[in-house]
C-alpha positions in Angstrom: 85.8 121.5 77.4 84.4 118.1 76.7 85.5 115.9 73.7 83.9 112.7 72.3 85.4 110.3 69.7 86.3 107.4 68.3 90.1 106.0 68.7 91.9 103.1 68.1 93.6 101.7 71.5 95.0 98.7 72.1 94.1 97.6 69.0 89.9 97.7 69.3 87.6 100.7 68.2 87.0 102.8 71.3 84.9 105.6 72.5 86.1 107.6 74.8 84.7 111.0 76.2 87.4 113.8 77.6 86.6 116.7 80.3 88.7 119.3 81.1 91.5 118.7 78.0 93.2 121.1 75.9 95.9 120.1 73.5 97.6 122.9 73.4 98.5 123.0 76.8 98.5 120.7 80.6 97.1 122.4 83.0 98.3 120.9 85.8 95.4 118.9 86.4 95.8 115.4 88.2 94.2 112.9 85.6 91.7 110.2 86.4 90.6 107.6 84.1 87.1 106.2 84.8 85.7 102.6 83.7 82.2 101.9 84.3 80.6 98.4 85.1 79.1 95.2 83.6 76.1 96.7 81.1 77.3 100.1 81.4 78.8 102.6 78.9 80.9 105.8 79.5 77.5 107.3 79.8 77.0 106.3 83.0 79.2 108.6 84.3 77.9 111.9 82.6 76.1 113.4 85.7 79.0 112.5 88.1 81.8 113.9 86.4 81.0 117.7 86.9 81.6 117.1 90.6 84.6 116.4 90.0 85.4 119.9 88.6 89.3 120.0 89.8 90.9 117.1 87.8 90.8 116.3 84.1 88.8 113.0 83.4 88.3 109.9 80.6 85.6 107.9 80.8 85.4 105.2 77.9 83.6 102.5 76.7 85.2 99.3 77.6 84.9 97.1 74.3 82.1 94.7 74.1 79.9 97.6 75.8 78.4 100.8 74.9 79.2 101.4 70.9 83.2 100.1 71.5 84.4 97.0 69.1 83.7 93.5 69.9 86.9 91.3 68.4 87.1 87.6 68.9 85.0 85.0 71.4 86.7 86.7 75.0 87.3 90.0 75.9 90.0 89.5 78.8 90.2 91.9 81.8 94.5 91.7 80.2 93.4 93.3 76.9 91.4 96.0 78.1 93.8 97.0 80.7 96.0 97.1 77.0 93.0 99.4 75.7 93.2 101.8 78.6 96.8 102.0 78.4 95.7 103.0 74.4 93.6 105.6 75.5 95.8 106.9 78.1 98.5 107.3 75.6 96.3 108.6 72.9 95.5 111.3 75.0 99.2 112.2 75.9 98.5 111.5 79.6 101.4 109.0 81.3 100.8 109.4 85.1 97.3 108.9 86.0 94.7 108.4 88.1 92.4 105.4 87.3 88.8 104.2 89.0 86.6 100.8 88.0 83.1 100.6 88.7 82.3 96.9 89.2 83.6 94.9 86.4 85.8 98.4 85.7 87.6 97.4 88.7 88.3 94.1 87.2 90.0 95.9 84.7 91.7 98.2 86.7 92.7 95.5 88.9 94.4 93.9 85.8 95.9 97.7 84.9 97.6 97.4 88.3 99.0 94.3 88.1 100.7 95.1 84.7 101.2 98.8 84.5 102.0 100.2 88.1 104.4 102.5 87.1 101.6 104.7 85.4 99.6 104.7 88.3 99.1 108.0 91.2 96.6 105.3 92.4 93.8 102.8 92.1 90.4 103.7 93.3 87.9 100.1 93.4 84.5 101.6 93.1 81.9 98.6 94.7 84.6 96.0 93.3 87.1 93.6 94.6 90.6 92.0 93.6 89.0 88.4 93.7 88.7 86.4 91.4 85.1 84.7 90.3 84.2 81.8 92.8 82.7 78.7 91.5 78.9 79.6 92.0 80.0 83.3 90.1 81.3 81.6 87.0 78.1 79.3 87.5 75.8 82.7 87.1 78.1 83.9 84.4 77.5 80.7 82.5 73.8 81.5 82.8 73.6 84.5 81.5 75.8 83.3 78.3 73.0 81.0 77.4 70.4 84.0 78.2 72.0 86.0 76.1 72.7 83.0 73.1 69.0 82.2 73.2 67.7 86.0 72.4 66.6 86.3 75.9 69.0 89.5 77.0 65.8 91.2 78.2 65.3 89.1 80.6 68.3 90.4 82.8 67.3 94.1 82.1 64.7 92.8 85.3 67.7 92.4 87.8 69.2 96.6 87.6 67.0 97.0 90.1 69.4 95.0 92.5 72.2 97.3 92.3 70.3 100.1 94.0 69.7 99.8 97.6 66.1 99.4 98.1 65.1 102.7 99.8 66.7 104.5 96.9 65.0 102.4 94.3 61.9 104.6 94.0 63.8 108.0 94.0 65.9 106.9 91.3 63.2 105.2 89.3 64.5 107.3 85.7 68.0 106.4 86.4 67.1 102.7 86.8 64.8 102.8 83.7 67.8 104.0 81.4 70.0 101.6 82.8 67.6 98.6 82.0 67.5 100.1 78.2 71.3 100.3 78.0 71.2 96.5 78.8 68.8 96.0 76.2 70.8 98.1 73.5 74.3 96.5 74.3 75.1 94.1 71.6 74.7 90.5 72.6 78.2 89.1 71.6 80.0 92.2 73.9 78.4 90.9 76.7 79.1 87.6 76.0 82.7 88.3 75.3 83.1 90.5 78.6 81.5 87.6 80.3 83.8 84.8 79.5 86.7 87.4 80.4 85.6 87.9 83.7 85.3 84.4 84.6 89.0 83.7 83.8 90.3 87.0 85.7 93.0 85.7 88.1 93.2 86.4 92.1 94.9 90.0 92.3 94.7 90.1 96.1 98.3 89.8 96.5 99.0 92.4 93.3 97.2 94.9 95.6 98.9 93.8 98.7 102.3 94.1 97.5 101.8 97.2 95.7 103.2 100.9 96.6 100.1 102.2 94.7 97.7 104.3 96.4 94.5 102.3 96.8 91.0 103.4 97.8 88.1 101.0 98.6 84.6 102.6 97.9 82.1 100.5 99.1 78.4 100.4 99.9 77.0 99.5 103.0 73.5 98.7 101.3 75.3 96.5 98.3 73.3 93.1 97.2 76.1 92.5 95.4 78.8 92.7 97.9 77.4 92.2 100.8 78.9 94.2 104.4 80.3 91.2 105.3 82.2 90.3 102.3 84.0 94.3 102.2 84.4 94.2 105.6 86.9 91.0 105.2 88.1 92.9 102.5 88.9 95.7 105.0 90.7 93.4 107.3 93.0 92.0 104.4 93.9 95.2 103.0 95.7 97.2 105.4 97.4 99.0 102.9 94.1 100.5 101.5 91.7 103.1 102.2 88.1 102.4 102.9 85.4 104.8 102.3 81.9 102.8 103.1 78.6 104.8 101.9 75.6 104.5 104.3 73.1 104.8 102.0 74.5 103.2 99.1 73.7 100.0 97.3 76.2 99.0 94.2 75.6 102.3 92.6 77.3 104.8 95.2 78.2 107.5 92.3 74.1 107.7 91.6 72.7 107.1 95.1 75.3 109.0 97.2 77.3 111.3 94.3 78.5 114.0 97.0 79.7 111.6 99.4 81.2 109.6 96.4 82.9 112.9 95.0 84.4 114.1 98.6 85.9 110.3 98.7 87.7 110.9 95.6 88.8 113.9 95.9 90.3 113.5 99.2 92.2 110.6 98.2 93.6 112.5 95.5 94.3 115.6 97.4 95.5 114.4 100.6 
C-alpha cells in the first residue's frame, strides 16, 4: 500500500509519501524514514524503495523543496529535524529508522543530536557530520545570489557532478529529471535551505558519543566527497559502519541501487 498527502509537522505544510502502512494494524515492520538531498524531493526515491520490500518506509519533502512550505528567511537543519519528528508522530511510528541523502543527512545528523532516543539507527547516505568550511559557505553564498538574480537555471548544469562519470551516459533520463526538479523548486526554498546549511553546527562528536547504530554509505567515485575526505571520516569513526560503493559517484541509490539496498538491509537486519 502506498499513501501520499499533505500533513502538518513541525509546524510547516509537508508532503510525505507512506509504503507498506496500514492503520489498522503494525505489522511488525522495522520503520525507516528517508530524506533526500539538496534539490531533491521525496520523488527521488520512488524507484529505490521497492527494494526495500521488508521494512515500512516515509520519504518526505523536506520544506523549502519539492511542493513542502517555505516559512520565514532560514530553514535550519533544527527545524526540520522538528518536521520529521512531525511526520514520524503523525504516522504513529516512535522507534525508527532514519537515512539522509546529502543535505538529508544534515538533517538527520541534527535528528541525532536532539532525538536519540527515537532512533534504531542513523544511516549517512554520501553525507557527513561536518559542518560547512569556509570555502563551502563561500559556494553557498554564490548560489544565493544565483538564485536572487533569476539565474536558478544555471545550476540545473552542475547535476551532472553527482554521477560518477562512467555512469553519466547510462543514466542520462535520470539526470535530465533531476536538472528539471532544480528548475521547478521554488527559488526562496532553496534559498532558505541554503542559509540553514551554512549555520549547521559540527556533529562529529554527537556521532562519536552516541550508542546509535550508525552506517556510512559512501561512494568511491563521489566529486563531492572525495575518497580521501570519507576515508578520514572512516578513521574517525570507529563506532560506525562503512559501506563504500565502487562504482558510485554522490548518487549511490541510482548508480548502484542493489548494492545500496543489500547495505541497508544488512544494517538493519544484522
Amino acid at each position: 500500500m502506498v499513501q501520499e498527502k499533505f500533513i502538518t509537522a513541525g509546524g510547516y505544510a509537508t508532503r510525505i509519501k507512506c509504503y507498506g502502512f496500514d492503520k489498522s494494524a503494525d505489522d511488525g515492520r522495522p520503520v525507516l524514514l528517508l530524506l533526500h538531498g539538496y534539490f531533491e524531493s521525496l520523488d527521488v526515491w520512488d524507484d529505490f524503495v521497492p527494494a526495500l520490500p521488508t521494512l515500512r518506509v516515509i520519504t518526505m519533502d523536506i520544506p523549502g523543496h519539492g511542493i513542502s512550505e517555505v516559512k520565514g528567511d532560514i530553514h535550519t537543519m533544527e527545524q526540520m529535524a522538528g518536521v520529521v519528528a512531525g511526520v514520524a508522530d503523525h504516522m504513529g511510528v516512535d522507534r525508527f529508522w532514519l537515512g539522509g541523502h546529502s543535505m538529508g543527512g544534515y538533517v538527520a545528523a541534527e535528528f541525532l543530536a536532539r532525538y536519540a532516543a527515537r532512533l534504531e539507527g542513523i544511516i549517512m547516505f554520501h553525507s557527513t557530520p561536518n559542518p560547512d568550511t569556509e570555502a563551502k559557505k563561500e559556494q553557498r553564498l554564490r548560489e544565493i545570489k544565483l538564485v536572487e538574480a533569476g539565474k536558478k537555471d544555471l545550476l540545473a548544469a552542475t547535476v551532472e557532478k553527482g554521477f560518477a562519470a562512467d555512469n553519466r551516459k547510462r543514466l542520462g533520463d535520470v539526470i535530465e529529471d533531476l536538472r528539471e526538479q532544480v528548475v521547478l523548486t521554488e527559488e526562496e526554498g532553496v534559498v532558505v535551505l541554503l542559509r540553514g546549511m551554512m549555520q549547521r553546527p559540527d556533529h562529529n562528536e554527537t556521532f562519536r558519543k552516541s550508542t546509535v547504530s550508525q552506517l556510512f554509505i559512501m561512494g568511491s567515485k563521489d566529486e563531492y566527497i572525495p575518497l580521501e575526505v570519507s576515508t578520514a571520516l572512516r578513521e574517525e569513526h570507529p563506532q560506525a559502519g562503512f559501506v563504500y560503493l565502487p562504482a558510485s559517484g554522490h548518487m549511490g541509490f541510482v548508480e548502484e541501487p542493489e548494492a545500496s539496498s543489500d547495505a541497508i538491509l544488512s544494517f538493519i537486519n544484522k
